[in-house]
N, C-alpha and C positions, 0 to 999 in steps of 0.2 A: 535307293534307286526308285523313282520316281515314276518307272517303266511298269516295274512289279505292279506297286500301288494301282495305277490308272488298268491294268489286266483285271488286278482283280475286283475292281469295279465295273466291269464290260463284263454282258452277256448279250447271245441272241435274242434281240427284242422279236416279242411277240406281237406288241400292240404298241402303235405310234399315236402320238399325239397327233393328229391332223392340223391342227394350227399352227404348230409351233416349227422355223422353217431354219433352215442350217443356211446361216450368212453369206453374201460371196466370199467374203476374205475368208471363211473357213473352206469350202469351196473350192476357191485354188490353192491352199496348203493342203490338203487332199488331192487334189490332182497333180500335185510338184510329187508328193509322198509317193502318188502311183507311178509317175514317172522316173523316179529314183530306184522303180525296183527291180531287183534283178533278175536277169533272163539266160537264159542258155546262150552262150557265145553274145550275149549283150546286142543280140538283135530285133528281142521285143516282138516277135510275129505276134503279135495280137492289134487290139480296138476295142477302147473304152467304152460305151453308148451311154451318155447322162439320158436318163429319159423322164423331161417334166411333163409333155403335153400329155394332159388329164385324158383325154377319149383315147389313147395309146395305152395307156396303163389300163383302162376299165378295160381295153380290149387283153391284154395279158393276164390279166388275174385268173381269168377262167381259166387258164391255160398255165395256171401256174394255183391248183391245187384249191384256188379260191381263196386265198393268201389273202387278210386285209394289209398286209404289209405292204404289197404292191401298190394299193392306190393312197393307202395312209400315209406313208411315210413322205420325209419331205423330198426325199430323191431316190431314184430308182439307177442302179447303175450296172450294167449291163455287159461281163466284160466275155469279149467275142474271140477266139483262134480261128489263126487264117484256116484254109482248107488245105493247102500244101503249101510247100516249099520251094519256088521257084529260083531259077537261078537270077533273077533280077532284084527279089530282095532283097537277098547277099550283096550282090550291086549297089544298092542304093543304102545301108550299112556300113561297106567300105567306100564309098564316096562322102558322106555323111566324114565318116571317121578323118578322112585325109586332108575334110576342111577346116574340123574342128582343130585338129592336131596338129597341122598347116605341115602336111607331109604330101611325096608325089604318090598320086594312087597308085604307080607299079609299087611302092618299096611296099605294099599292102597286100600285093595277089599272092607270094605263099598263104598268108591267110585266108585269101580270100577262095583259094583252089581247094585249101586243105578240110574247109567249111563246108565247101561242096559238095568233097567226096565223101566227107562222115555222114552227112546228110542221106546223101546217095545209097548209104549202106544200108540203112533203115527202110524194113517194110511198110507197106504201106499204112498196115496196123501198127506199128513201132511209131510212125510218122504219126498219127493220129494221135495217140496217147501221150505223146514227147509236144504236141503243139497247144494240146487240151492243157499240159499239165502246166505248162508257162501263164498261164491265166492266173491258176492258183496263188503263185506265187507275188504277183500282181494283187492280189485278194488280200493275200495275208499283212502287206504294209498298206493297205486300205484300215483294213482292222483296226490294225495298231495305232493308225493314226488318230480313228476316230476315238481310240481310247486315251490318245496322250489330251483330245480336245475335248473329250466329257461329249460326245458326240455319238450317240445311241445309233449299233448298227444290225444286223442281220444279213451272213450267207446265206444264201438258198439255194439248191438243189432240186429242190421240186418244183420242175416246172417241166412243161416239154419242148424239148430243146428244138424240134420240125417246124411247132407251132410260130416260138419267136423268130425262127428263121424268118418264115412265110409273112408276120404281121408287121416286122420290122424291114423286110426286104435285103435281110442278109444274105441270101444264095446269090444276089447279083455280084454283090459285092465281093464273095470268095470265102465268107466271112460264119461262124457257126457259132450259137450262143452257147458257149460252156459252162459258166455259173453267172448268178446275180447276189448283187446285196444292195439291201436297202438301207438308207442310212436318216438319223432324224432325230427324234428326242419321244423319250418311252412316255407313252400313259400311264399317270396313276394307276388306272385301273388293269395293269399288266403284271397279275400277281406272279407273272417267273421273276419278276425282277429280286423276290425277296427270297426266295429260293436259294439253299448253300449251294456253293459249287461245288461238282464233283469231277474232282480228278484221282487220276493213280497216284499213290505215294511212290517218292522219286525213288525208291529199295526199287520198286518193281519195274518204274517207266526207265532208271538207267542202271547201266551195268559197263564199270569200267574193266579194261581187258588189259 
């Protein structure tokens, strides 16, 4: 498996190469990868931001821990959860669906009622956690992809999440930056590269029932 392999070649890069820049045609096989991933009820409430322009990044780094990943790497990618739930995204989901499917959008609204009211049930904090975590999942066939492409990447976490808001102008939007990764090709000189990995042995990380 082929999958394995190219895992355990992929680590969080620490130091990018500056030069060295991730092709278009890998580019959108990473944006197809992101777009194929899955989401809760398959309606994707989120927003990817590619972010190349240089004086936007030197403005993010401070704000993200002082990271050279940020302005080194050859793409910075930025992925956003809405801020709520509206009943118009479900809207535009099941319309979306009925075209694709080439179905009448009533034979759609038990789903689209039933979507509503689970939605509904959820507090506000429930709501927030449940919209954050759809990102993640988003991230994770970012990852992988850039592992199947030999394509050095880095989640991050450390940044502050008000800051990007404010320099990217996502509060207009509806829109909240939940994690970033940057993605690119590692420097020689980025001695985690040669570093073992460590994980749990599979006794501890599973347990069949």
């Amino acid at each position: 498996m082929e999958l394995i392999k190219n895992l355990n070649w992929r680590y969080a890069t620490k130091k990018f190469d500056p030069i060295k820049k991730v092709s278009d045609e890998h580019l959108d096989q990473l944006k197809e990868a992101v777009t194929l991933s899955v989401s809760s009820y398959g309606l994707q409430l989120y927003k990817v931001l590619i972010v190349n322009n240089k004086e936007i990044r030197e403005q993010l780094q401070p704000v993200s821990w002082n990271q050279s990943q940020i302005t080194d790497a050859s793409h910075l990618f930025v992925f956003c959860n809405y801020k709520d739930v509206t009943p118009n995204r479900i809207d535009e989901y099941i319309q979306l669906t009925a075209k694709k499917r080439q179905l009448d959008v009533e034979a759609l609204k038990g789903y689209s009622d039933f979507m509503k009211m689970k939605l509904a049930e959820k507090t506000p904090q429930e709501t927030s956690s449940w919209l954050k975590s759809q990102t993640y999942l988003a991230l994770g066939n970012l990852l992988t992809a850039c592992a199947e492409l030999k394509i050095d990447a880095c989640p991050m976490e450390g940044f502050d999440s008000d800051q990007y808001n404010d320099i990217l102008g996502l509060d207009q939007k509806g829109l909240n930056a939940s994690v970033v990764a940057t993605i690119g090709y590692r420097h020689d000189e980025d001695h985690t590269q040669n570093l073992a990995k460590i994980r749990k042995p599979s006794e501890l990380l599973f347990e069949e029932i």
